[in-house]
N, C-alpha and C positions, 0 to 999 in steps of 0.2 A: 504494500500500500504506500502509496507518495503522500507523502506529509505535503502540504502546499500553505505554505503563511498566507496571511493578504496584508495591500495597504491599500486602504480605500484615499482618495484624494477629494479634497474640495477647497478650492484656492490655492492651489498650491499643496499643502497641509494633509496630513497621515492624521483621517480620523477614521471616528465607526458609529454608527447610529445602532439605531433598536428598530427593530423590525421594518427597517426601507424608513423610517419614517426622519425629515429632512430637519426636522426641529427637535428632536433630540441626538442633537452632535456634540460629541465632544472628540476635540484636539487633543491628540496624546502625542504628537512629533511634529516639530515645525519645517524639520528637515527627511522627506522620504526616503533619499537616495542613503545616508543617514542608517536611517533603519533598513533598507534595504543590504546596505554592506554587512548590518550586523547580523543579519542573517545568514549570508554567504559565509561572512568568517564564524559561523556555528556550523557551518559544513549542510546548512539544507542546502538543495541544488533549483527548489522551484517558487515560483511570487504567481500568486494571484492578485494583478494589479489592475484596479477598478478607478475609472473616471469617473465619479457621483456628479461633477460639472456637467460630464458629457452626455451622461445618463440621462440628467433634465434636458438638455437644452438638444439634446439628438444629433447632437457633432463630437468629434473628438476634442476638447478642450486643451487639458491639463500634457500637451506635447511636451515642454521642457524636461516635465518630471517624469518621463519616459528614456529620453536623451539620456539626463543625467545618469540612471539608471542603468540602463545598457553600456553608457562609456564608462562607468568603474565598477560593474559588476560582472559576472561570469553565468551569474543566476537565472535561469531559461523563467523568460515572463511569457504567462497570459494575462491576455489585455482582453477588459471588456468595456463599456461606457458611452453609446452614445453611437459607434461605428453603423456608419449608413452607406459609404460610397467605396468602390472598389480603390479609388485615389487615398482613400486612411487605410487600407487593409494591405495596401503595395509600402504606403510610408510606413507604416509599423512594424512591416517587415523587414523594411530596407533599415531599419535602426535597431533590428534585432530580436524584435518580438518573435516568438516562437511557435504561439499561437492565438487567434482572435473567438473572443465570446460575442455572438451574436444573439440576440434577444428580439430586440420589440423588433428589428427589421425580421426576423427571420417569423415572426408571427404575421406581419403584414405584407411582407413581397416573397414568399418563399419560394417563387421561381428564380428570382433573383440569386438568393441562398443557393438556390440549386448550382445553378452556374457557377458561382465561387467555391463551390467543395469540388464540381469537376474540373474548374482552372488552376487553383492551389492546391488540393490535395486533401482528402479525409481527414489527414492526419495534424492539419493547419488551424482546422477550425469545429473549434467546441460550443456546443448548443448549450447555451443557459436557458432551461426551465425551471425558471423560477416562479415559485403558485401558493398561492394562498388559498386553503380548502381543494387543494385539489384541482384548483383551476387555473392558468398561463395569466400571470401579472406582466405588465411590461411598462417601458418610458422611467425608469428608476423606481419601480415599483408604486409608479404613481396615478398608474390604472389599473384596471382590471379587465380581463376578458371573460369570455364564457366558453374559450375554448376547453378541453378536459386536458390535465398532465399528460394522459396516457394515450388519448388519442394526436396532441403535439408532436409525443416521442417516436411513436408509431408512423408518423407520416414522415417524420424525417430520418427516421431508420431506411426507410425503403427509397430514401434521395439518397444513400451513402453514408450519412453522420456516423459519425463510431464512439465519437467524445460526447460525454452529456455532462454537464455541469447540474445539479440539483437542489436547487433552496428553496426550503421550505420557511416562508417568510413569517410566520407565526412564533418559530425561534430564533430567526438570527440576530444577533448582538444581545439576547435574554440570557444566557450564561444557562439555561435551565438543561441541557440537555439537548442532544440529537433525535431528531423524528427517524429511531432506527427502522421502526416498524415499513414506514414508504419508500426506503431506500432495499429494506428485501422484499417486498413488495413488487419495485421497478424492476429488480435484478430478476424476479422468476417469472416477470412478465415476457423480459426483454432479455435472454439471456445470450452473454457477448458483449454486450455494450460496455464503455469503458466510464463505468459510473462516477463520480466525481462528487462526494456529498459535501453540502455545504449549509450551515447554519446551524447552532447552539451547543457547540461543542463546548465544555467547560472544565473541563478534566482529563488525566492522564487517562484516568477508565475510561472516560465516550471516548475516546481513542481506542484504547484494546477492542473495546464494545465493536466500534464500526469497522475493524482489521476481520473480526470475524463474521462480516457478512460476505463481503468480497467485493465491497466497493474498491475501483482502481484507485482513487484518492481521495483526501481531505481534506478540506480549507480550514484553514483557523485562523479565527482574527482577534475578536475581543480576548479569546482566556490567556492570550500571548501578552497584551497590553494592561491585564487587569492581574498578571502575574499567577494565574491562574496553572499556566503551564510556564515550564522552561526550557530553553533554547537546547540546552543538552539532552531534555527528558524527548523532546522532539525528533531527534538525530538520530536516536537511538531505534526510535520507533518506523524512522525513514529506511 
């Protein structure tokens, strides 16, 4: 299982909200790149790094703290936040990103989508399904749709995807725990996919907990910043 940090951005700035929601933020690093080295020099190898700028506003924003990033670190990033045109999914690239999280585009042009997984490669770009009851949130989790999780997953399994990213937006940034139950759920629906869970991890055990479902990886954000976990307890688990 790949351990996977995040730094979520907004102005710049390494923070983390509570469940997508944009008025409960708090700043915990004024400097990303910062925390990103200090991860590298913990020996993890991957950053899940999130534009919350870009997310609102449906462009890519926060490009510097990408740059910076990629010129002093070695740490394979996905990028997600706001990516709408194949002109941010080629610059992202071309500066080192690894691979792109597509979301609210890939719920509203998914022929689009399509064509980007068969121009760049399955292995380039990861579907964030992120849902609240079970249903595809999008635009920084600042809508809602009524499409279903599993009929999203299912239509973009059968366009190529292999990468799924998964938040379940009712825990992430609550510290309470991982929704393990949806994430083996997904896996014996879908089985193959290279699951990616992400949201309410708070512990060393939701850790071991979600190694033995057989998710390919796991995001963690707040229990890293809230000292919940450590950088060495991480490493070890990577």
């Amino acid at each position: 299982m790949r351990i996977i940090p995040a730094i979520d951005i907004i102005d710049g700035k390494c923070v983390r909200l509570s469940q997508g929601d944009y008025d409960q933020k708090k700043i915990y690093h004024e400097n990303p790149a910062e925390v990103a080295r200090s991860f590298a020099d913990a020996g993890l190898r991957y950053l899940h790094l999130v534009d919350l700028d870009g997310a609102k506003a449906g462009k890519v924003i926060n490009w510097q703290v990408v740059e910076d990033i990629t010129r002093h670190t070695a740490i394979q990033i996905d990028f997600g936040g706001g990516i709408k045109t194949r002109q941010e999914i080629e610059r992202l690239f071309t500066l080192g990103v690894k691979q792109v999280n597509l979301g609210s585009i890939a719920v509203k042009q998914p022929e689009l989508v399509q064509e980007w997984i068969a121009d760049f490669g399955p292995e380039k770009i990861i579907l964030s399904a992120d849902a609240k009851n079970e249903k595809v949130a999008i635009a920084g989790w600042q809508e809602d749709s009524s499409i279903s999780l599993s009929d999203f997953i299912a239509g973009y399994i059968s366009r190529g995807i292999q990468y799924i990213t998964c938040t379940d937006i009712s825990t992430d940034g609550m510290l309470a725990g991982p929704n393990t139950d949806l994430y083996i759920k997904l896996l014996r629906q879908f089985p193959g996919i290279r699951l990616i869970a992400s949201g309410g991890v708070s512990s060393y055990e939701d850790l071991e907990t979600l190694k033995k479902t057989g998710v390919d990886g796991v995001i963690v954000g707040k229990a890293i910043y809230e000292g919940r976990v450590t950088l060495a307890e991480l490493n070890n688990l990577s």
